[in-house]
N, C-alpha and C positions, 0 to 999 in steps of 0.2 A: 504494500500500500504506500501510498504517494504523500506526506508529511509537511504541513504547511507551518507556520507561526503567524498570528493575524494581530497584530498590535500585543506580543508575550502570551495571548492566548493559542494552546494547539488543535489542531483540524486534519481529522484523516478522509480526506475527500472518497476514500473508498478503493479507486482504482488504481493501478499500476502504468506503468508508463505502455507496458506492451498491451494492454486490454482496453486502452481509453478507448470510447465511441467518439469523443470531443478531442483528437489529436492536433486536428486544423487549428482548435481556438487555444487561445493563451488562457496558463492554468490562470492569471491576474483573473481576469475577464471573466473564467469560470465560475472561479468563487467568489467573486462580488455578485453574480447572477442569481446563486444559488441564496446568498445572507440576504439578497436584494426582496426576493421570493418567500423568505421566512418572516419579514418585517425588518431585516436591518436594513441604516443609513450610514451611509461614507463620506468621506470627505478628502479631499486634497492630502490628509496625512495619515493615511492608513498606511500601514507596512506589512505585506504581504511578503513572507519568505518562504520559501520551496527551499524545503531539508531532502539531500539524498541518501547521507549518511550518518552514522554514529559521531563521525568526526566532526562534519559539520553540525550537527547537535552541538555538542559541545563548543567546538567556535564562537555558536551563537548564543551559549548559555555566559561564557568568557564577557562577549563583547557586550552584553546584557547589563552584566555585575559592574564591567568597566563606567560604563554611563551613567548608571548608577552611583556610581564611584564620584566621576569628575562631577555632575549635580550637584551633592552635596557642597564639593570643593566648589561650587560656583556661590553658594548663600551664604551671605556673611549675618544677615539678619532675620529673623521672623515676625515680624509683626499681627498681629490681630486690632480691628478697628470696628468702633460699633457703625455701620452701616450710614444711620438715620444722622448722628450730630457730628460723627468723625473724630471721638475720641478713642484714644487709643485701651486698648483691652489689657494688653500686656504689650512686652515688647522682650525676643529672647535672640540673644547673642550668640549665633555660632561661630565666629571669629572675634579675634580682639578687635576688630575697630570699631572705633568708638564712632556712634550714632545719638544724635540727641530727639527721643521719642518724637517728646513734644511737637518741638520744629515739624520735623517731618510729616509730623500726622496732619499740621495746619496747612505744608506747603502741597501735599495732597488733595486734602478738602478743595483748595482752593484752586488747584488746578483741573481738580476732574469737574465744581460746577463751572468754571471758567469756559469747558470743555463742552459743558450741554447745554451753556445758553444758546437761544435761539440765536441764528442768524451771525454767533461767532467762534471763528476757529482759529484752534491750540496748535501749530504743528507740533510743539515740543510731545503731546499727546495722542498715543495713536492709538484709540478704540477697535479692536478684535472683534467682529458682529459675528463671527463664527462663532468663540468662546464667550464672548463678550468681557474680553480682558481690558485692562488700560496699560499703556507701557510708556514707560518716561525716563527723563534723565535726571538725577540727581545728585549733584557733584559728579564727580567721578564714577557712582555705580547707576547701576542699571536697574529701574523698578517695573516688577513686575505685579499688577492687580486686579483681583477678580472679586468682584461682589458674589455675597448670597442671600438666602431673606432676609438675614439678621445682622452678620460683619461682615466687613470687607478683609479677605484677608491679602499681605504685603509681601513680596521676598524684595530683599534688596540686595542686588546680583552683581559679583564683580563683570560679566558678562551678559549677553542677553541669553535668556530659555531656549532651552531645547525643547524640541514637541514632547518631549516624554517626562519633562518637569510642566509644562504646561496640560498634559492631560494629570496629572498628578494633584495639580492645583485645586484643580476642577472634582477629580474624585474627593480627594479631602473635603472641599466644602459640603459636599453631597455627603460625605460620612458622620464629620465634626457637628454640625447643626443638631441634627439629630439628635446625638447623644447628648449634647450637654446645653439644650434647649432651655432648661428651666433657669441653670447659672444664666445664660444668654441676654435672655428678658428679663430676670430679676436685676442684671445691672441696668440695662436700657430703662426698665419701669421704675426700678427703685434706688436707685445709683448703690446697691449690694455690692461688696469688692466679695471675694472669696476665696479659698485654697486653689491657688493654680497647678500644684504640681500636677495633677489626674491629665490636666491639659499638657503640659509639660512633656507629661510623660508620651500621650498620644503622641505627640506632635515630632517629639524624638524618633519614635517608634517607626510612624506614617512617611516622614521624610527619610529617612535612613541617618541621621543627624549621628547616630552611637558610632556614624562609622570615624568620626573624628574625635570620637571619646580616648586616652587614654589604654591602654592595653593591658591588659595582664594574662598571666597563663590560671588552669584553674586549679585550684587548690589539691583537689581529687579528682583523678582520672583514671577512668577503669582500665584495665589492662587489656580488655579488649578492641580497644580507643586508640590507646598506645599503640598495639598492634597494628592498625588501622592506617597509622601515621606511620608506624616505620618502616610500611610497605609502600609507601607513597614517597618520591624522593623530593618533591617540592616540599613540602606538608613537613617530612622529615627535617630538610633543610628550616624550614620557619620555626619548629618548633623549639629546636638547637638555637637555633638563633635568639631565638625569646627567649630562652635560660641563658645566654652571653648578654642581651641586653638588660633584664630584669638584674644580674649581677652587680650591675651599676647603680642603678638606681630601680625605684620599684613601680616601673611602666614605662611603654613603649607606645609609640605612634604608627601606625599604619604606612605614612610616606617615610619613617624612616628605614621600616623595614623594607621595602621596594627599594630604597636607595642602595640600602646594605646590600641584600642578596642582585642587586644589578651590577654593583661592584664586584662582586663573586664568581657569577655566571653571567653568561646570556642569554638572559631569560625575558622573557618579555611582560611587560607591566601585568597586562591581563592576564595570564598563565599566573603569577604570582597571586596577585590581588584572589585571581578565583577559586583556587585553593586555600588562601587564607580563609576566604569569604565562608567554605566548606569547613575550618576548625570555629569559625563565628557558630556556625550553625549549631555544631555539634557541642556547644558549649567547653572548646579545649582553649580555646582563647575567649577572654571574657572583656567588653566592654566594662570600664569604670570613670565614674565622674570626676571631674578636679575636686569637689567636695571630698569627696571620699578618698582621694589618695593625700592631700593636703592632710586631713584628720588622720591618717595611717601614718604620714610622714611626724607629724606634730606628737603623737603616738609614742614615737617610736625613740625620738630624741629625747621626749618624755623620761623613759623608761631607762636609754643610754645616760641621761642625766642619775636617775638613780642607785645603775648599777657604780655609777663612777664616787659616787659619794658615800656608798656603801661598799665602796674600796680603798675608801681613801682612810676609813675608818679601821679595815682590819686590817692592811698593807704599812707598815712603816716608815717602807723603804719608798713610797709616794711624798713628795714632804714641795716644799717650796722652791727645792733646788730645780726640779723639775721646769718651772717658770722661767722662758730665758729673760724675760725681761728681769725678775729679780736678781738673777746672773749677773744681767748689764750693772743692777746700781751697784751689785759687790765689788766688781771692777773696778769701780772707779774710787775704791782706797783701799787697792790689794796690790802688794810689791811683787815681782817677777818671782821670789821664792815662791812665796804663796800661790802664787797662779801656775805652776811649774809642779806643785806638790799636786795641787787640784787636779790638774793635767790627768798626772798620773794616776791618780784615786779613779777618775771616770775612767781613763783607759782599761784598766783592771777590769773593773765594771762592765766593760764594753766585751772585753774579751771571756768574763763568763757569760755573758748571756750568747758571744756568739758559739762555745762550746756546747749550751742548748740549742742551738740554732737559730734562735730569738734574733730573727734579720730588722726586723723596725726598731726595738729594743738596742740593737749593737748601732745602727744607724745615727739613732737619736742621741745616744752617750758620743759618737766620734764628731757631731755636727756640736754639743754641747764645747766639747775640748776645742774645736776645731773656732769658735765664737771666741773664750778665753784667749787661745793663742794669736788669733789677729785685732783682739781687743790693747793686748799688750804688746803686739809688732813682737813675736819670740818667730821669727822667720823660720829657724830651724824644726822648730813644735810644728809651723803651717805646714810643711813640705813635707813632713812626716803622716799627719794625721790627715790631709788629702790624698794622700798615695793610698793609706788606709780606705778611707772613703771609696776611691777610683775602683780601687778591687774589691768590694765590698759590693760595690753596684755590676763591677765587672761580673762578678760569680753569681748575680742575683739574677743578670740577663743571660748569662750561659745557661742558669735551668731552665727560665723560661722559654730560651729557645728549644733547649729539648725534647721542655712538655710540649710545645707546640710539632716538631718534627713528629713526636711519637704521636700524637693526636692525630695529625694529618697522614701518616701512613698507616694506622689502624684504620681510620676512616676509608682508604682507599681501598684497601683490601676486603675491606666488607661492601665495596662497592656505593658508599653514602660519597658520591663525587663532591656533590653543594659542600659539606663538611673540611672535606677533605682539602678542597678549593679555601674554604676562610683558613683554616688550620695554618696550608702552607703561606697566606698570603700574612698572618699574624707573624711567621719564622722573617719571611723576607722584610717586612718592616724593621724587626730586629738590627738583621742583616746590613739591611740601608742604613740605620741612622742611628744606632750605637759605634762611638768612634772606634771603640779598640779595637773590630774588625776590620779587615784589612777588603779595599772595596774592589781586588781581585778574586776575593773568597769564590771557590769554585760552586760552591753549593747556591752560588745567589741565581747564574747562569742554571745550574741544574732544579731549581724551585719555581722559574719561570717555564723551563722548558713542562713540567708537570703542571703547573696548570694550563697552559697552552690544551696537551694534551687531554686534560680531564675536562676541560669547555667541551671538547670534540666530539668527547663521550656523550657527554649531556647533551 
């Protein structure tokens, strides 16, 4: 059977391409005949696609999510406005720039009746008698607005609409009224303000708005999920990726991950985005508010504040010295013995924590000595206790390189290229731009050559 897509809706017209009776006519023409016949109406923006394959399925399942995608990135504001006096309902921010409600909702009023008086015309105004939209310039962005029986609702668009954010518009008003009819007219009749978030939250939902939310992975994932994902090499790639970026900090954005994994591979936006879009679904990546990561972040430093003070408590060896600023004022009525004794006291210090391995701990005590020594101009303490440092950083990037070589050749071997690909390109960073390597190192030539090779694959 023969598989259409009719504005995201599917249609199996029945026949096959070798059994049509209607060969002569164009499937377009066919099936508008046939919706024509059942009571449907067209218009200049229907989009009629003829699927042959799985493949193209998917394609257009891809380019679907894509548009969806860049939409969103196209609204910077959301507005709701009552209808009849032109005040504004709410007013909701999906980008930082800043928009002053007010203003806007007056230089609207005033332009759309400006627009229907009799006998005078707006160019800046261009009325849609299809949709019956309004589209305008304001500043810099682009507005787009369609009445309903009760608000008007506003996008205000770095660009002009796409048909498919413009049929969107129009669904929402037909959904929105509806349900929150009684909120609606209780402000219009009774100036009632009331809980917006149920609004909020539709309006998130209905636009795809979560997809510029914030990111995080989900807390619990079944391991049938997982499975799921580590048979999927994009999917795979994303979700490694999200445990390298949640390591930094705790959420990720959507365009940074398309940035990253396009720096990795060549993969192309949509292929990426649509597999992400596939761990949205499946709740393995989870949209989160700035509210909520703010509160988790506020949280968390919270708690870091408490453990610190409830160490400071039973830890001794925590005291003031620790402070370089209080370092500074001792300096400044400490003679070269004394600061030379000192020297050597942190030194000690430094050298048992690095016999535990305590690498930030050894760090902190040779940057401590290393402040005294050029506080007091003791030249031969500097040259010493920076050579210290040099190889201290030296041996810190040697394992990192390591971990990274072994990461990236485990990843290879088990076939996870994407992986494999950031792994090696974390070693070559290394390689580049820490000095003590020498920038003939054969391996920088042989780390390029493998990922060459593992795009190929992919």
């Amino acid at each position: 059977m023969v598989y259409f897509k009719i504005n995201g809706l599917g249609y199996n017209c029945g026949q096959t391409k070798d059994n049509c009776t209607k060969e002569a006519q164009s499937c377009r023409d066919c099936i508008k005949k046939r919706l024509l016949d059942l009571g449907f109406e067209f218009d200049r923006t229907v989009e009629i696609i003829k699927i042959d394959s799985v493949d193209k399925q998917l394609k257009l399942k891809r380019e679907t999510i894509w548009k969806k995608f860049l939409d969103v990135l196209n609204i910077k504001h959301i507005m709701l406005m009552d209808k009849r006096s032109g005040l504004t309902l709410f007013n909701y921010a999906v980008s930082g720039v800043d928009i002053d409600a007010n203003l806007l909702s007056g230089f609207i009023q005033a332009n759309i009746t400006f627009s229907e008086s009799s006998g005078v015309s707006n160019k800046n105004v261009v009325p849609s008698i299809e949709y019956q939209f309004y589209e305008f310039q304001y500043k810099k962005f682009n507005i787009l607005l369609k009445d309903g029986a009760i608000i008007r609702v506003c996008l205000i668009l770095d660009h002009k609409a796409s048909i498919k954010l413009r049929n969107q518009v129009f669904q929402f008003l037909e959904d929105f009224e509806p349900q929150f009819k009684e909120e609606l007219i209780d402000f219009r009749e009774k100036g009632l303000y009331f809980d917006f978030q149920d609004m909020i939250d539709y309006i998130v939902e209905f636009f795809n708005i979560y997809l510029m939310f914030p990111m995080t992975l989900a807390h619990s994932i079944p391991p049938y999920e997982l499975d799921k994902v580590k048979r999927n090499l994009v999917q795979k790639a994303i979700y490694n990726l999200a445990k390298e970026l949640l390591a930094i900090k705790p959420f990720f954005f959507i365009n940074n991950m398309l940035i990253r994994l396009k720096k990795i591979a060549a993969i192309k936006d949509e292929v990426i985005l649509y597999e992400l879009y596939q761990l949205l679904e499946r709740k393995i990546i989870s949209p989160t508010s700035i509210e909520t990561i703010a509160n988790n972040i506020e949280s968390e430093q919270t708690a870091d504040h408490n453990k610190m003070i409830k160490s400071s408590l039973i830890s001794p060896m925590i005291d003031k010295k620790t402070d370089l600023e209080d370092l500074k004022e001792q300096l400044k009525t400490m003679d070269e013995d004394s600061a030379r004794r000192l020297i050597r006291e942190i030194m000690k210090r430094a050298r048992a924590a690095a016999k535990d391995s305590k690498f930030h701990v050894t760090l902190n005590e040779y940057n401590r000595a290393l402040l005294i020594a050029k506080e007091l101009n003791l030249k031969e303490e500097i040259t010493k206790i920076s050579l210290k440092i040099f190889n201290l950083e030296s041996k810190s990037k040697y394992i990192e390189l390591d971990f990274n070589i072994e990461k990236a050749e485990h990843a290879e071997k088990n076939g996870d290229f994407i992986n494999s690909i950031n792994y090696y390109q974390q070693a070559l960073k290394i390689l580049d731009g820490f000095k003590v390597y020498n920038v003939l190192d054969p391996r920088i030539r042989k780390f390029k050559k493998k990922i060459q090779k593992l795009r190929e694959e992919i």
